[in-house]
C-alpha positions as CSV (number, residue, x, y, z in Angstrom):
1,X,119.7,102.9,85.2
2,X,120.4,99.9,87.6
3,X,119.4,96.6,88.1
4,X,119.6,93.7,90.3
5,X,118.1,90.3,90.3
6,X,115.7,88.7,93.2
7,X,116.4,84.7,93.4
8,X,116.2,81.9,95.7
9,X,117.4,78.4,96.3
10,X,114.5,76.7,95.0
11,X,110.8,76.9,93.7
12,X,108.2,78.0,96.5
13,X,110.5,80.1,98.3
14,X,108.0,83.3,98.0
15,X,110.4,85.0,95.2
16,X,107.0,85.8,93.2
17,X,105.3,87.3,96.3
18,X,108.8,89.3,97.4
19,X,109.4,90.4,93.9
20,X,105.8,91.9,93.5
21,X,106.1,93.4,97.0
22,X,109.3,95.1,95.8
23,X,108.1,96.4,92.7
24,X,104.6,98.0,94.4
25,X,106.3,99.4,96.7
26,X,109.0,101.2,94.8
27,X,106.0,102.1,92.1
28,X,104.3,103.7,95.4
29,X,107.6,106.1,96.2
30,X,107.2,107.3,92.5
31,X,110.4,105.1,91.2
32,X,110.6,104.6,87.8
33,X,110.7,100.6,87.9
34,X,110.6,97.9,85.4
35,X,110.8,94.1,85.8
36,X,111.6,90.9,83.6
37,X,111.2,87.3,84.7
38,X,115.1,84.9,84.2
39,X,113.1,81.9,81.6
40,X,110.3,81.1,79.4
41,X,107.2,81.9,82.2
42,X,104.5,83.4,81.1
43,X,102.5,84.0,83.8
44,X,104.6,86.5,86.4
45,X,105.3,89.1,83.9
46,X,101.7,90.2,83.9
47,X,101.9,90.7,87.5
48,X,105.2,92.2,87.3
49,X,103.3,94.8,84.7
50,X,100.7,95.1,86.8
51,X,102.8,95.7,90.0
52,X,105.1,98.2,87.8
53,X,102.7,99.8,85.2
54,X,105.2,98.6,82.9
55,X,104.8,95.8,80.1
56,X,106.7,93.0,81.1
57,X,108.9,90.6,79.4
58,X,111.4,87.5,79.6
59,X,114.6,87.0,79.4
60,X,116.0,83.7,78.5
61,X,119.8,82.8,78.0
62,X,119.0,79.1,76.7
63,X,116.5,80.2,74.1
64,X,117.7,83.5,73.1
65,X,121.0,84.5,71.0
66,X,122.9,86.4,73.1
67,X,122.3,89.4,70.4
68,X,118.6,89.1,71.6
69,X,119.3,89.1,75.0
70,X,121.3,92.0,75.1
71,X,119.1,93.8,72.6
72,X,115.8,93.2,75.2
73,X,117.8,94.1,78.0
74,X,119.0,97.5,76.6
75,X,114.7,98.0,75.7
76,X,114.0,97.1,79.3
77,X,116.5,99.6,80.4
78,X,114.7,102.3,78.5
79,X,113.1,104.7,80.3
80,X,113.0,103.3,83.7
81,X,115.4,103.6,86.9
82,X,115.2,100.6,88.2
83,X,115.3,97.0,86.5
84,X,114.7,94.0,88.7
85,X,114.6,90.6,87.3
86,X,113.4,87.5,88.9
87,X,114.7,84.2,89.0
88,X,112.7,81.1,88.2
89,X,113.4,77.8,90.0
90,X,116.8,78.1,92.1
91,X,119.3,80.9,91.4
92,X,121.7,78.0,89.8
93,X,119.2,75.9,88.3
94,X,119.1,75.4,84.5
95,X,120.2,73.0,81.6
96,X,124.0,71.5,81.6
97,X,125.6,72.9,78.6
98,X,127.5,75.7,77.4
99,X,128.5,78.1,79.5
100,X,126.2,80.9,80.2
101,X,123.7,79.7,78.3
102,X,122.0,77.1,81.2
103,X,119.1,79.1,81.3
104,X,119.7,80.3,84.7
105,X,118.9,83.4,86.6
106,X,122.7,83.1,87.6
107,X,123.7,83.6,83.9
108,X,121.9,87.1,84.1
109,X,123.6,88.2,87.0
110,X,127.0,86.6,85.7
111,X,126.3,88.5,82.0
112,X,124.8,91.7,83.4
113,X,127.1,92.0,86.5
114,X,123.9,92.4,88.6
115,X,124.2,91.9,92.4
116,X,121.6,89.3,93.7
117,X,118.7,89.3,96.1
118,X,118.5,86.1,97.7
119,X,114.9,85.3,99.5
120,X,115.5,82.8,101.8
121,X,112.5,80.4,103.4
122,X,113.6,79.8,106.5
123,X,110.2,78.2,108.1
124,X,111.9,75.3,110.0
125,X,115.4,75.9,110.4
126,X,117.5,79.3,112.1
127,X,121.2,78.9,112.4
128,X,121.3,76.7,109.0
129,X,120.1,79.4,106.7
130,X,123.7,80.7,107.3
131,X,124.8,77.7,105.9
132,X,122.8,77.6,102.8
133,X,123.6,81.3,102.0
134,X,127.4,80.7,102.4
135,X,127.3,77.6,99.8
136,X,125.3,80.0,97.3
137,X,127.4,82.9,97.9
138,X,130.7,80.8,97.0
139,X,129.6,78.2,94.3
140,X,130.0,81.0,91.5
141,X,133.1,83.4,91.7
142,X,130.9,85.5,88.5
143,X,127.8,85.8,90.4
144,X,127.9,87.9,93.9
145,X,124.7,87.8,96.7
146,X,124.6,91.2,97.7
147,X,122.0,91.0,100.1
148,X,119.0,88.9,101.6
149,X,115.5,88.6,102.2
150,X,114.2,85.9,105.3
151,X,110.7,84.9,104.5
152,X,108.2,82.9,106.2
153,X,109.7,83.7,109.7
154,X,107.9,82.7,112.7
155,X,109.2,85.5,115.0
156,X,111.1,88.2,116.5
157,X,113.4,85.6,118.0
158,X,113.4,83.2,114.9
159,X,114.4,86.2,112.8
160,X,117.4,87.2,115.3
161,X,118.7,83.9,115.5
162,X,118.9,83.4,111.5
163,X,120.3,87.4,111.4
164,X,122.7,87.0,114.0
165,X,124.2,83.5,112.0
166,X,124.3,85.2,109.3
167,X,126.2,88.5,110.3
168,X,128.9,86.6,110.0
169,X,128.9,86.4,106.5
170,X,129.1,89.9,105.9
171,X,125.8,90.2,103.5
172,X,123.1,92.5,104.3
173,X,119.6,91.3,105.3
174,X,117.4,94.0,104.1
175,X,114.1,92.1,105.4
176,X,112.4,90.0,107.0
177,X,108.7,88.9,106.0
178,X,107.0,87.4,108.6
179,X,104.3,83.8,108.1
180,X,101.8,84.5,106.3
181,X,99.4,83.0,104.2
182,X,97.5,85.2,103.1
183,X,100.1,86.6,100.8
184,X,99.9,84.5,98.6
185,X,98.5,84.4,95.0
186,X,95.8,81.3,94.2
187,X,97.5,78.8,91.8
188,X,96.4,75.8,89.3
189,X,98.2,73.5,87.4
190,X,99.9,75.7,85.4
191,X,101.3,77.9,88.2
192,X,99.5,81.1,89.3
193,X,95.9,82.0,88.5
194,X,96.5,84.7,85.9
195,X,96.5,88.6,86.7
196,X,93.8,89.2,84.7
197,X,92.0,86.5,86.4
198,X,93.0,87.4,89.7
199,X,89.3,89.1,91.2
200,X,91.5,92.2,93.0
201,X,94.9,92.7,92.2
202,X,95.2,96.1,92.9
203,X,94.1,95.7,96.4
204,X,96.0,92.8,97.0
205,X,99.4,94.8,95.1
206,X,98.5,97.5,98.0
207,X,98.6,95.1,100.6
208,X,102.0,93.5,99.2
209,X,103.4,97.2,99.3
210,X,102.4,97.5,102.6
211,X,104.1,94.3,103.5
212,X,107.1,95.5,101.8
213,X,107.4,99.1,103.5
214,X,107.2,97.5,107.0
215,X,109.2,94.6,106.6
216,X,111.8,95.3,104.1
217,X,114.6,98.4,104.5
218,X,113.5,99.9,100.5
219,X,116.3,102.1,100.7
220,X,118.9,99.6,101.7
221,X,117.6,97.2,98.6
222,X,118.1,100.1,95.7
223,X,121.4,100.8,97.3
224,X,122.3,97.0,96.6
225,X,121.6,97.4,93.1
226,X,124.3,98.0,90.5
227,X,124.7,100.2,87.2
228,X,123.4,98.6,84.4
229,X,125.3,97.7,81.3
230,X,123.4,96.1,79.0
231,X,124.7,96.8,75.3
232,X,121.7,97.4,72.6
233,X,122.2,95.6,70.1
234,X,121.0,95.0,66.2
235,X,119.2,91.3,66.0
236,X,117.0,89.4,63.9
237,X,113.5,89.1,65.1
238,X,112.8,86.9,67.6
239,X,110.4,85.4,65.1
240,X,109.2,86.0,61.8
241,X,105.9,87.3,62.0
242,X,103.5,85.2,59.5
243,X,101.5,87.9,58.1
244,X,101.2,91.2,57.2
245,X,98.1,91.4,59.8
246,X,98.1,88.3,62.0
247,X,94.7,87.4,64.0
248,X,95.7,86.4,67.1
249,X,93.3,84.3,69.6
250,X,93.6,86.2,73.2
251,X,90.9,85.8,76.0
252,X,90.9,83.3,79.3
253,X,91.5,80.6,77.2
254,X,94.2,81.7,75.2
255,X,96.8,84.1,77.2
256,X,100.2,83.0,76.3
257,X,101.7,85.0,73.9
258,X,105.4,86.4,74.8
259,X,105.3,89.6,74.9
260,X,109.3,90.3,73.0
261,X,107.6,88.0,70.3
262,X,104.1,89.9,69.8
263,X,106.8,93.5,69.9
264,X,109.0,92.0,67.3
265,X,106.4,91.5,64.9
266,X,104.9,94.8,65.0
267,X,108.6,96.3,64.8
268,X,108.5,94.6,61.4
269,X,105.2,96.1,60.4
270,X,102.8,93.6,61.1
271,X,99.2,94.3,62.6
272,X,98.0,92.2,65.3
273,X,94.1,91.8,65.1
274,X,92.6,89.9,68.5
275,X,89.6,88.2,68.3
276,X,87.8,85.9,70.8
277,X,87.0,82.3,70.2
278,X,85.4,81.9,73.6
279,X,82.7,85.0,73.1
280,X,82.1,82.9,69.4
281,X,84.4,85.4,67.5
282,X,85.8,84.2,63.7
283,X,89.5,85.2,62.8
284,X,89.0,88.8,61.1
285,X,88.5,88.0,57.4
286,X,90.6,91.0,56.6
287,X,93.6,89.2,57.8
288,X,96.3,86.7,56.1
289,X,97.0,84.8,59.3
290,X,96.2,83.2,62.7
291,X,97.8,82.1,66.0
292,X,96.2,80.5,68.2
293,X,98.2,80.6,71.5
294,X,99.0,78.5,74.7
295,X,96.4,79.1,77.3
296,X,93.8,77.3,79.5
297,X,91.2,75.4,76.5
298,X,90.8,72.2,79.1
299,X,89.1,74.5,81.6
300,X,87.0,76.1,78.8
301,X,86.2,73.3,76.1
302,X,82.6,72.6,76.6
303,X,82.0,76.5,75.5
304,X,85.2,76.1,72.7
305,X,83.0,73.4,71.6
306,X,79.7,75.1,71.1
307,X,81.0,77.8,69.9
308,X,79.9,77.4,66.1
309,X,80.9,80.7,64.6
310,X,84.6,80.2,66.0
311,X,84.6,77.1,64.5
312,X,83.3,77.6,61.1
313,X,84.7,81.1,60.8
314,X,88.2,79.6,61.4
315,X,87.9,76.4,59.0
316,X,86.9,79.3,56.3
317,X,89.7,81.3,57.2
318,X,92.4,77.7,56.8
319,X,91.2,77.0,53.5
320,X,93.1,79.8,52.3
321,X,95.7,81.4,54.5
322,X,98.4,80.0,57.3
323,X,96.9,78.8,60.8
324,X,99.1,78.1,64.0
325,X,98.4,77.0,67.3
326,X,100.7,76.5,70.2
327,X,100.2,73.9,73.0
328,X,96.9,75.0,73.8
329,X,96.1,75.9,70.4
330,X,97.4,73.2,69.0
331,X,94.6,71.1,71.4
332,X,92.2,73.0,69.8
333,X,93.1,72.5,66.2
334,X,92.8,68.6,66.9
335,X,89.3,66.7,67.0
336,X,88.3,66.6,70.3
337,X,89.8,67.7,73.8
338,X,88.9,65.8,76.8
339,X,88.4,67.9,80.2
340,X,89.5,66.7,83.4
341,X,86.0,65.0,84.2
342,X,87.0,62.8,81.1
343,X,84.2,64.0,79.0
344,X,85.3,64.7,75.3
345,X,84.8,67.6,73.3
346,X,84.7,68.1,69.7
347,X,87.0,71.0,68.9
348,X,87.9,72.1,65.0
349,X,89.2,69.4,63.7
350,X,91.8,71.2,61.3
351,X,94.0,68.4,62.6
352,X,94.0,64.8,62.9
353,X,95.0,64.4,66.5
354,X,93.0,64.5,70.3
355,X,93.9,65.0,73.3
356,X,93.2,64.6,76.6
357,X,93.4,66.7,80.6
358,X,92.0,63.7,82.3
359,X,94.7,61.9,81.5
360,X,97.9,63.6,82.4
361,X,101.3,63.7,82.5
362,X,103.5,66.2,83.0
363,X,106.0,67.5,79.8
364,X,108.0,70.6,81.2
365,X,111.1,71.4,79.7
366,X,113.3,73.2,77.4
367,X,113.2,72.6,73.0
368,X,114.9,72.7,70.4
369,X,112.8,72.2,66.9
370,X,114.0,71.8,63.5
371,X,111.2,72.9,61.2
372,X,110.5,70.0,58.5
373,X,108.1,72.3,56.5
374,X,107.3,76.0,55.5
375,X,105.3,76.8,58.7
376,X,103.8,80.1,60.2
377,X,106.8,79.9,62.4
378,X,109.2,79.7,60.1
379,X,111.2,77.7,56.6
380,X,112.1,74.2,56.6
381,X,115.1,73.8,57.8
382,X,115.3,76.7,60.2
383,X,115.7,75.8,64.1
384,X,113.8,77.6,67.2
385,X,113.9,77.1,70.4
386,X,111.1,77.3,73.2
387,X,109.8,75.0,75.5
388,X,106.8,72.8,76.8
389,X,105.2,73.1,79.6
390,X,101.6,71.0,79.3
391,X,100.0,68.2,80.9
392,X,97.7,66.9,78.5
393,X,98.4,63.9,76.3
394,X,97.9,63.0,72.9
395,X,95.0,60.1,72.9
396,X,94.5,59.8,69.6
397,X,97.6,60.1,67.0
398,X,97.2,61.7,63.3
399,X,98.1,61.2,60.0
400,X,98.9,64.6,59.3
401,X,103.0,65.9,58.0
402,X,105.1,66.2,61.2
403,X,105.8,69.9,61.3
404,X,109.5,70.1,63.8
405,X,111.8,67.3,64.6
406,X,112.4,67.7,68.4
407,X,115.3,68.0,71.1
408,X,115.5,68.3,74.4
409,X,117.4,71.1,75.9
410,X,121.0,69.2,76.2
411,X,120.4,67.8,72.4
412,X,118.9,64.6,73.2
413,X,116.1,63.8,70.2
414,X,112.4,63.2,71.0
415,X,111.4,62.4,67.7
416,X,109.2,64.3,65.2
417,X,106.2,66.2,66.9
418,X,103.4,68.7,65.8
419,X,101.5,68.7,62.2
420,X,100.8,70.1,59.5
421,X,97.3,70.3,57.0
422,X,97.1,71.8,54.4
423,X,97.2,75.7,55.4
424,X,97.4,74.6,59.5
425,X,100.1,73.8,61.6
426,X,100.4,72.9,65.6
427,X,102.7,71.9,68.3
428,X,103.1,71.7,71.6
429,X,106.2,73.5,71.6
430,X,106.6,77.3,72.5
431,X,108.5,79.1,70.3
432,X,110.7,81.6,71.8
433,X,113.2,82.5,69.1
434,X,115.0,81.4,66.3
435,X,118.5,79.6,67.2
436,X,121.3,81.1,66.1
437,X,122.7,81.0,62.4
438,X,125.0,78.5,62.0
């Protein structure tokens, strides 16, 4: 097994559309690939599974123990040749704090001793890529660029003058991807359009793997990659799992679920039981819990609202036995949900709050949440950490039980969030895994 992680200097470099390049073309040659995402995105490692045939996953050094890590790391290894992991946001970029434990991609290759794969945009400069490779190639004595992708250049000459400054640095460029773009994967204001959403991923994977084969030296990229030494080891769950057999929303509106958490529950023995609210599905009856997940209810809530069964079926189903909802969820749980047009909804009503898309504001960043009740997610007392990543506001406040007292990744408090009635519970916080003891 080896491994070897694809970053870049900053968002919108094209890591996403390198990265899936990468992996369907090395799928193509019959290389036994799989891939995890550096952070808490949920949205590239269902193209990375998709590109790979693999199930993807995250890997977070400010949210998860380093027992968790290493254990997920060890899992990815499993079975596969080749692990490539890809940075979110710039290589370096990630919370101030303890050491390796920022967040960043650079704390993987740092922990892992993975060589990097910078992708460098170098639409409108030549001769000063040089100069932005050598800063990232010396800022970190632990973290080594082996090698370097140029994307978005203009042509032949462009790409010798940027190859020829940078020879002198002695790092390999393994590819050059010219302008294009028609690479690229639609986005919304979440980030990417969703595989499953996407109208022909395959045929577009094809056409990144042919990108990839004529642009990028294949071989030269999995000699850059090192022997990975990830140690398994024994861990808590990430989290608990709230029930025996746990209902779990999943359909357009409802898709962000981390995959380690969903695997850690059914290592315990629990049963996951989907069920769609948008095609007017009730929670199973036969089950003693429900999540509702992050997802995408402000582009759906005129049908979330209409649909009666859903509604009824999951206000029976509270009476009795434990309901969550994250970000997304947790909009749904509340009154009513207004839609970007400004028209309101009526959603469940299991909580006291609304909330509203037409008027945003952006709340991106990471968590950590002291539980101030017995939750689906946990016991009072117990911390988590996650992240939020949501533009809707809150319009209308509730009078329900706060359900986490909240801080922002370097400790700084936010104040109590979420709540809890009776049975139900919701936040706009992600869970990602417990903290560790202390």
């Amino acid at each position: 097994m080896t491994g070897l992680i694809i970053a870049a200097p900053r968002s919108g470099s094209g890591k996403t559309t390198v990265t899936l390049a990468l992996l369907a073309a090395l799928r193509r040659r019959g290389i036994a690939v799989r891939a995890a995402k550096s952070g808490p995105d949920y949205i590239d490692p269902a193209f990375h599974a998709a590109a790979t045939g693999k199930s993807g996953l995250n890997l977070d050094t400010w949210a998860m123990p380093p027992t968790l890590l290493d254990a997920l790391a060890a899992e990815a290894a499993t079975g596969a040749d080749l692990l490539v992991i890809e940075g979110a946001m710039g290589l370096f970029d990630g919370v101030a704090g303890r050491p390796g434990r920022s967040g960043a991609a650079a704390d993987l290759a740092a922990r892992f001793r993975l060589p990097v794969l910078l992708v460098l945009d170098v639409s409108g400069q030549s001769q000063s890529a040089a100069a932005v490779l050598r800063g990232f190639m010396t800022h970190d004595p632990s973290v080594r660029v082996a090698g370097v992708i140029l994307n978005r250049v203009g042509s032949e000459r462009h790409r010798a003058l940027v190859s020829e400054a940078i020879a002198a640095l002695n790092v390999a460029v393994v590819g050059a991807i010219p302008r294009d773009d028609k690479l690229t994967l639609p986005e919304r204001h979440l980030g990417l359009v969703q595989a499953g959403e996407h109208p022909d991923l395959a045929s577009h994977l094809d056409r990144l793997a042919d990108v990839a084969e004529r642009h990028i030296d294949i071989e030269a990229v999995t000699a850059l990659a090192s022997p990975f030494t990830a140690a398994s080891a024994t861990t808590e769950l990430p989290l608990p799992p709230p029930g025996q057999r746990i209902a779990l929303a999943a359909d357009a509106a409802f898709t962000f679920v981390y995959p380690h958490v969903l695997d850690g529950w059914r290592r315990a023995g629990a049963e996951i039981v989907s069920f769609s609210p948008l095609a007017n599905e009730a929670p199973p009856e036969d089950c003693d819990s429900c999540w509702l997940p992050g997802g995408y209810p402000e582009l759906h809530a005129s049908a979330l609202a209409g649909a009666e069964r859903f509604r009824a079926g999951l206000a029976r189903f509270a009476a009795t036995r434990p309901v969550h909802g994250e970000c997304g969820g947790h909009m749904v749980l509340g009154e009513g949900l207004e839609d970007a047009d400004g028209v309101r909804h009526a959603m469940t009503g299991l909580l006291g709050h609304a909330s509203s898309f037409a008027k945003r504001r952006l709340q991106l960043g990471y968590r950590e949440a002291r539980l101030l009740t017995d939750s689906a997610i946990g016991r009072v007392g117990q911390s988590l950490r996650g992240h939020e990543f949501h533009y809707a506001t809150l319009t209308e406040a509730s009078n329900d039980e706060p359900l986490v007292d909240l801080s922002d990744g370097q400790g700084r408090s936010l104040g109590k969030a979420g709540g809890r009635r009776g049975h139900v519970t919701g936040t706009f916080f992600h869970a990602i895994a417990l903290d560790e003891p202390t």
